[in-house]
N, C-alpha and C positions, 0 to 999 in steps of 0.2 A: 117705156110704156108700162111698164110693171110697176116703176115706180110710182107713179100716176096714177095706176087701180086702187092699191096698196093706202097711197094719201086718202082717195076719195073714201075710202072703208074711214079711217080714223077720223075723218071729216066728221061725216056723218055719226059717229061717234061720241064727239065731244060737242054735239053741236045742242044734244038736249040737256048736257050740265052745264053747259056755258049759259043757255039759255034760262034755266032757272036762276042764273047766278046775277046774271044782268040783262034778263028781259029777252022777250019771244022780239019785238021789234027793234031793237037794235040787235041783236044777231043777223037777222032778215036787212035791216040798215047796211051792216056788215059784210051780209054776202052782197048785196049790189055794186054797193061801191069799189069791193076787189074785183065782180066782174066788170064795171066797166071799166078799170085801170087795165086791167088786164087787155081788154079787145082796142083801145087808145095804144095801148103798148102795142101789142101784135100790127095792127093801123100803122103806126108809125113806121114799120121796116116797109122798105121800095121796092121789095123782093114782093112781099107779100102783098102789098098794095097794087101789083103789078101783074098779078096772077090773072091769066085768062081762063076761062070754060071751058071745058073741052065739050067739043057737040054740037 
């Protein structure tokens, strides 16, 4: 979990000299498309796709 805060700080970070470096929209490109690989990946485990509500 720490290390997860920790990333999100540097994220956030380099996200406006990258952005000068090569553009306010493909940054913005950039984060979508890792978050949706990201939630495809999560998706694809049967543990997680199996999860019920509790309630």
């Amino acid at each position: 979990m720490a290390g997860s805060l920790i990333m999100l700080s540097v994220g956030r970070g380099l996200t406006g000299p990258v952005a000068e470096r090569v553009g306010v929209r493909e940054v913005v490109f950039a984060g979508v498309v890792m978050k949706v690989l990201v939630c495809v990946a999560l998706l694809s485990v049967r543990a997680i796709r199996g999860l019920k509500r509790i309630g």
